[in-house]
N, C-alpha and C positions, 0 to 999 in steps of 0.2 A: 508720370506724375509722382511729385515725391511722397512720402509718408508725412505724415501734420505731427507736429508737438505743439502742444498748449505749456508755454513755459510761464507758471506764477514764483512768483519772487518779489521781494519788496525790496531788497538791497539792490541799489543799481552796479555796484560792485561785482556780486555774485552771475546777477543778470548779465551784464557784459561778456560776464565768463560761460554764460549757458552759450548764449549769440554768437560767442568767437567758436566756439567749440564747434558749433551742429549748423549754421547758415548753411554752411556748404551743400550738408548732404538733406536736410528737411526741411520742408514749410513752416515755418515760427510763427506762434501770435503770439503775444504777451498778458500777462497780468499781472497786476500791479496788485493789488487781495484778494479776498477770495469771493465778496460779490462779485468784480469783474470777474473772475475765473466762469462763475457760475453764468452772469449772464455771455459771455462768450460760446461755452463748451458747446451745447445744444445748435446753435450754429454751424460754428465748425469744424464739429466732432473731430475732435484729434484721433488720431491713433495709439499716443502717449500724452500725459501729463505728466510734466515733473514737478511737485507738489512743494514749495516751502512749507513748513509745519508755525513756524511762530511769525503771525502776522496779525498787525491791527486789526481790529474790529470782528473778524471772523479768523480762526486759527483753520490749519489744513485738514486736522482731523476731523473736524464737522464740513468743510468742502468735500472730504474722499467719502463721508457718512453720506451727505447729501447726492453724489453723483451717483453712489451705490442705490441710493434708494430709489433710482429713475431707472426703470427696466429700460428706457433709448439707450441710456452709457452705458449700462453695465458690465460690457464687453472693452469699455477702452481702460488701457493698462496705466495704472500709475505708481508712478516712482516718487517718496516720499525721501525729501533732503533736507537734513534737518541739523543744526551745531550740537542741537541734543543725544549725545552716544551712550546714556543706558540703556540698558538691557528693557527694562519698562518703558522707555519712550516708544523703542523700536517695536514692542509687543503690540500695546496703541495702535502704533499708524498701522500696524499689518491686521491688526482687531478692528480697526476701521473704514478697511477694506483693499488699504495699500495693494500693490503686486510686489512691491521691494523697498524698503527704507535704509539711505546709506546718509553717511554722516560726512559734513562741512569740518575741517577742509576735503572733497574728495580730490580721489585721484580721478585723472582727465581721461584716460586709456580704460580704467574703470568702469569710468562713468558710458562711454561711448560702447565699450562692449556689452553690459548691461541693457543699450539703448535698441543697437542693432540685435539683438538676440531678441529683444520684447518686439522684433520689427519682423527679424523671420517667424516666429511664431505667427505673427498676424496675416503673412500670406503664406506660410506654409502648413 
C-alpha cells in the first residue's frame, strides 16, 4: 500500500508539478484551499501534507493551526511551500505547526527527498 499525500495548492501550474513528481510512488488527493484540505484530511488521513501557505479564503497557516489542534492528525507531517522566503514567513509556518517550510521555486530532488525521509520516519 502506498503512503497518502494530501496535496493543497491553488495554482494548477504548481499542482501539476506536485502530481508529475510523486503519482508514481504515493496516493494523491488533492485540494484546491484550505476548507477542502480540512474537510478531506480527517478522511483520508494522509501521511504528509504538502501545505500551500497563500490561498483564498483560509491561508495554510490557520489550516497547519487547525490540523494541529485535532489530537486525530497530529501525528501527520507537513511540509509548508510557500513563494514567500523570509526568514519570518518560514518562522510562521514552523510556529504553526509545519514539520518543514521550503520556498517556490523548489528544487524537485529536494523536494522528494524531504518527502521520503518524512515517509521513513513514519514506518521506521
Amino acid at each position: 500500500m502506498k503512503d497518502k499525500i494530501l496535496i493543497v495548492e491553488d495554482n494548477q501550474i504548481n499542482l501539476d508539478i506536485f502530481v508529475e513528481i510523486l503519482e508514481d510512488d504515493y496516493d494523491l488527493r488533492i485540494a484546491t484551499d484550505g476548507e477542502q484540505a480540512l474537510d478531506l484530511v480527517e478522511d483520508y488521513m494522509p501521511d504528509l501534507i504538502l501545505l500551500d501557505v497563500m490561498m483564498p479564503t483560509m491561508d495554510g497557516y490557520e489550516v497547519c493551526e487547525r490540523i494541529r489542534s485535532n489530537n486525530n492528525l497530529q501525528n501527520i507531517k507537513v511540509i509548508m511551500v510557500s513563494a514567500r522566503a523570509m526568514e519570518s514567513e518560514r518562522k510562521k509556518g514552523l510556529d504553526s505547526g509545519a514539520n518543514e517550510y521550503i520556498t517556490k521555486p523548489f528544487d524537485e530532488d529536494i523536494l522528494v527527498g524531504m518527502v521520503k525521509s518524512f515517509m521513513s520516519e513514519k514506518t521506521g
